[in-house]
N, C-alpha and C positions, 0 to 999 in steps of 0.2 A: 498319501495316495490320492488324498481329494482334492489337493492342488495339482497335481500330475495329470488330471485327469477334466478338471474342472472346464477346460477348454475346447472340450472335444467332443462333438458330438458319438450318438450311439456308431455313425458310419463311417467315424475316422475324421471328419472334417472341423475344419474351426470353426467354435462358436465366436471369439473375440479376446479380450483379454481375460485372464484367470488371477490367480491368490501370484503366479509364481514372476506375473507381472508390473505387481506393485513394487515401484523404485524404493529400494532399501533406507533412502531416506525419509521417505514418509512413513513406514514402517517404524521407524525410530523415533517420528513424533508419535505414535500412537502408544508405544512400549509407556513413553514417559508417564501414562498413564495406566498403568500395571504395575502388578505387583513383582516381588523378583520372580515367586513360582511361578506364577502364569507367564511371564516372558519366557524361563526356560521350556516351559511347555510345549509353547507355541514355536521356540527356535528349531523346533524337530520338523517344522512344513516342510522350509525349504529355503534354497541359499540363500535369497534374500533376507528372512527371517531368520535366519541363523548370522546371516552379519549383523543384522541390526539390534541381536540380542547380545554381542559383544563391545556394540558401540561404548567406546569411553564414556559420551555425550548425556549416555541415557543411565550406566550407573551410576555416576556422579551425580546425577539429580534423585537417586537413592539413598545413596550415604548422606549422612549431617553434614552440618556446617564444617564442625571442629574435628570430622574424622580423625586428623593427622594427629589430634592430641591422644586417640586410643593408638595410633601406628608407633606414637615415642615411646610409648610401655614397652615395644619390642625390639631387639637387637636389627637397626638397618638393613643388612642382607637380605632378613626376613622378608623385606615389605617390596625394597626398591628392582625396579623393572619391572612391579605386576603390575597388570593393566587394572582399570576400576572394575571390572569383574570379579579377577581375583581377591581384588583389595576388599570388597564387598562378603564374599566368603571368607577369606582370611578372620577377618573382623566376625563375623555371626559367629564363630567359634569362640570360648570365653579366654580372655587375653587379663592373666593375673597379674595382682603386682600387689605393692606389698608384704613383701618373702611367701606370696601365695595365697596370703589370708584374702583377701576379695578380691574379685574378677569382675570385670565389666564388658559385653556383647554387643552386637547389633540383632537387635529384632527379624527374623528370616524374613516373615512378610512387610512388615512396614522400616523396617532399615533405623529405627528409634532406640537410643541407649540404655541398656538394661545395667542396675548393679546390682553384686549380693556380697556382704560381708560375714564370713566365719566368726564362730563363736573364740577362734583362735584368738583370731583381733580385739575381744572384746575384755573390758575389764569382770572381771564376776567375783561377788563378794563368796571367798571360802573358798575360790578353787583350787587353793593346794592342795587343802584340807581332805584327804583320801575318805576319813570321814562322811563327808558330804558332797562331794563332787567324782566323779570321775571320765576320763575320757574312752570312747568306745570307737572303733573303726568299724565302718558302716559302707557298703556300695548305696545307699539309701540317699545319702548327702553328696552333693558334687563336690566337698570338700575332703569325703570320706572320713570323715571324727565329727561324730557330736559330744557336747557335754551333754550328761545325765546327771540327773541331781536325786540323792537317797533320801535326805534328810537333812531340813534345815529351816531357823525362823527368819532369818533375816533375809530374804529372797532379793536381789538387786543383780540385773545385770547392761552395764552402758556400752557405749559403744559411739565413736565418729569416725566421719568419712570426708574427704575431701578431695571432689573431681570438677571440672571444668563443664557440668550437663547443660546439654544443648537446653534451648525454650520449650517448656514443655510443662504441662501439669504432671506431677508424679506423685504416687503412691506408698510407703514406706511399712513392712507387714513383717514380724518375727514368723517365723515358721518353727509351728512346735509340735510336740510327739509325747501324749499320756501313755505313762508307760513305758516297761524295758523291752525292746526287742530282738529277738535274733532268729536263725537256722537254726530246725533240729528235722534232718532225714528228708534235707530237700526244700521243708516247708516253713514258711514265716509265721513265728508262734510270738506272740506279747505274755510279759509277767509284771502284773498288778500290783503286786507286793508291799510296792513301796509307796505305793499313789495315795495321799489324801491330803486334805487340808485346803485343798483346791476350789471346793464349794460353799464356805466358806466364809471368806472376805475374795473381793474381784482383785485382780492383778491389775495395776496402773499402765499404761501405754504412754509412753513421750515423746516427743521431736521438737527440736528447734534450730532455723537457719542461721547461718553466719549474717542473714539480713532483714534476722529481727520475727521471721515467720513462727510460730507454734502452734501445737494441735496435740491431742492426747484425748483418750476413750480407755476405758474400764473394760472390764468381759471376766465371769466367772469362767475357768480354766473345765472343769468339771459339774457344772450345773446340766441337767438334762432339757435344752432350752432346745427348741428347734434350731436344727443349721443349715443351710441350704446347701451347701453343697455336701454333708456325712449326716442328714436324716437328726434322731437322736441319738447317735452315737460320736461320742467325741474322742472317747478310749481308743489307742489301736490304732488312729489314723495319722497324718502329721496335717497339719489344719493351720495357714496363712491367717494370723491374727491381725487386721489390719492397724496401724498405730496411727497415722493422718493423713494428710494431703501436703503438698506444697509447690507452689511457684516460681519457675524457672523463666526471666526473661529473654538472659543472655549467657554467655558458657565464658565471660569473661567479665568481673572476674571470679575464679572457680568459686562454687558452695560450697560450704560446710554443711555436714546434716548431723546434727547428735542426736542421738535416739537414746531409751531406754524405756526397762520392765521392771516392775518393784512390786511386790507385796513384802513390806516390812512390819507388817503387825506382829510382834512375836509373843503376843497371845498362845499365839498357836502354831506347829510345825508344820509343813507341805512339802511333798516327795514326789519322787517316781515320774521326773520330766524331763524328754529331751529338750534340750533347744539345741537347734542346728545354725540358724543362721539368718539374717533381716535382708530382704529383697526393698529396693529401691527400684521401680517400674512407675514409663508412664502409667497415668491411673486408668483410662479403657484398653489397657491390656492386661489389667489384672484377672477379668472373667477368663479371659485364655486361660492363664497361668491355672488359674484356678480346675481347669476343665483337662491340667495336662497338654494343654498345644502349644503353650509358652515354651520353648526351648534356652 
C-alpha cells in the first residue's frame, strides 16, 4: 500500500517517482544483497519487486558454488525446469542419501551447506547386543530413531562422511540426550533409571580430514558445570556437544570427515544415553542451531 500510494500527494497529484518506479533491474542488484527472507518479504510491494525477487541472476548468487553436486542426490525430473528459486527451496529442504542415513540442506537465510549423520550410519561398539543398546523411534530426531544406551563399559561410537563441502569454516557437534524419554497422557516425561557413570571419567570427542586436519575436546556428560545454553541442568535436554572445527578450501576434491565419542575406561559402567546423531555446520551458524533457528 506504501508503494501505491507513495506518489501522490494528499490531493491526488504527483509527487514524482515512487518504490513502484524503480526499474526491476536495479532492484535485482539490490536483492543480491539480501537475504532469501527479506527478498521474499519485500516481493509483496509490487511488480517490479516481485519480478526481481524471481530473477534467476539474483538466486544464483544465493546457492553455492557446487549446488548441482546436492541436485545429483535427486532423481532429474525432480530438479530440471525449476528456475533458481525453486532450485533454492527445493534444496533448504533436507535431501538424503545414503539409504537415508544423512541428509544435507541449504541454510534458509545464508544459502550455506548444512550436514547431519544418523546414528544409523554409525559404527557403535555392542549395538546388537539388546543388552546394552537399543533403538527407539522418536519425532524428537529428524531421523526419527535414536540409539539409547542401558548399560555398558566400553562406550565407542565412530562414524565417516564423505561430501564435496563448499569453502567454508565448519563445526562438527554429536547431539545427545541424558536420559530415556517418551509420551505419557500428552506430555513429555524423562526416566533416569539408567543414567550414571557419566561424571566420572569425560567422554573423548574426535575428527579428522581426509587432508590431514584434526581436533578433539573432552566434556563430562553429566557433571553439574554451567552450560549456556540448559543453565545447570543437563539431564532431559538433548544438548550439541561440540567435537572441532575444520577447514574447507575447495568442494573439489570431496572431504572426508571421521569423527568419533569414546569413554572406554571399563573401570566403570555408563548408561541411560541418547545419541541421535553429529551435525556438520558452518561454525557461526552453530549459535542459531543452538537457539532453534537453524532449520
Amino acid at each position: 500500500m506504501g508503494a501505491s500510494l507513495s506518489s501522490l500527494t494528499d490531493n491526488g497529484e504527483s509527487m514524482g517517482p515512487g518504490l513502484g518506479d524503480i526499474p526491476e533491474s536495479c532492484v535485482a542488484c539490490v536483492f543480491m544483497y539480501l537475504t532469501p527472507p527479506e527478498i521474499c518479504n519485500l516481493a509483496r510491494l509490487n511488480r517490479a519487486f516481485r519480478g526481481a525477487a524471481s530473477s534467476d541472476s539474483v538466486w544464483e548468487n544465493k546457492l553455492p558454488s557446487n549446488y548441482q553436486d546436492l541436485l545429483d542426490l535427486m532423481p532429474p525430473e525432480r530438479y530440471l525446469n525449476l528456475s533458481k528459486k525453486e532450485i533454492f527451496a527445493l534444496l533448504s529442504r533436507p535431501v538424503p542419501f545414503d539409504d537415508g542415513n544423512k541428509e544435507v540442506w541449504l541454510d534458509r537465510v545464508t544459502g550455506r551447506v548444512c550436514l547431519s549423520i544418523s546414528t544409523k550410519a554409525m559404527a557403535i561398539t555392542g549395538i546388537e547386543d539388546r543388552r546394552y543398546w537399543n533403538w527407539i523411534p522418536t519425532e524428537e530426531s529428524r531421523f526419527h530413531v535414536v540409539a539409547y544406551l542401558q548399560q555398558i563399559w566400553w562406550f565407542e561410537v565412530d562414524g565417516v562422511v564423505k561430501f564435496p563441502l563448499p569453502a567454508d569454516v565448519y563445526t562438527v557437534s554429536f547431539r545427545l540426550h541424558l536420559g530415556r524419554f517418551a509420551k505419557r497422557l500428552g506430555r513429555r516425561v524423562c526416566n533416569f533409571e539408567h543414567t550414571h557413570g557419566w561424571d566420572i571419567k569425560p567422554v573423548r570427542l574426535e575428527l579428522s580430514t581426509s587432508d590431514g586436519q584434526q581436533a578433539s575436546s573432552e566434556c563430562y556428560l553429566d557433571k553439574m558445570e554451567q552450560d549456556d545454553a540448559n543453565g545447570y541442568h543437563k539431564r532431559g535436554c538433548w544438548i550439541d556437544y561440540k567435537v572441532g572445527e575444520f577447514v574447507v578450501h575447495d568442494s573439489e576434491p570431496a572431504t572426508e570427515v571421521q569423527f568419533s565419542m569414546k569413554q572406554i575406561d571399563c573401570t566403570h559402567s555408563k548408561g541411560g544415553l541418547c545419541v541421535d546423531s553429529v551435525f556438520i555446520i558452518p561454525s557461526n551458524l552453530r549459535e542459531r542451531k543452538r537457539k532453534g533457528v537453524l532449520k
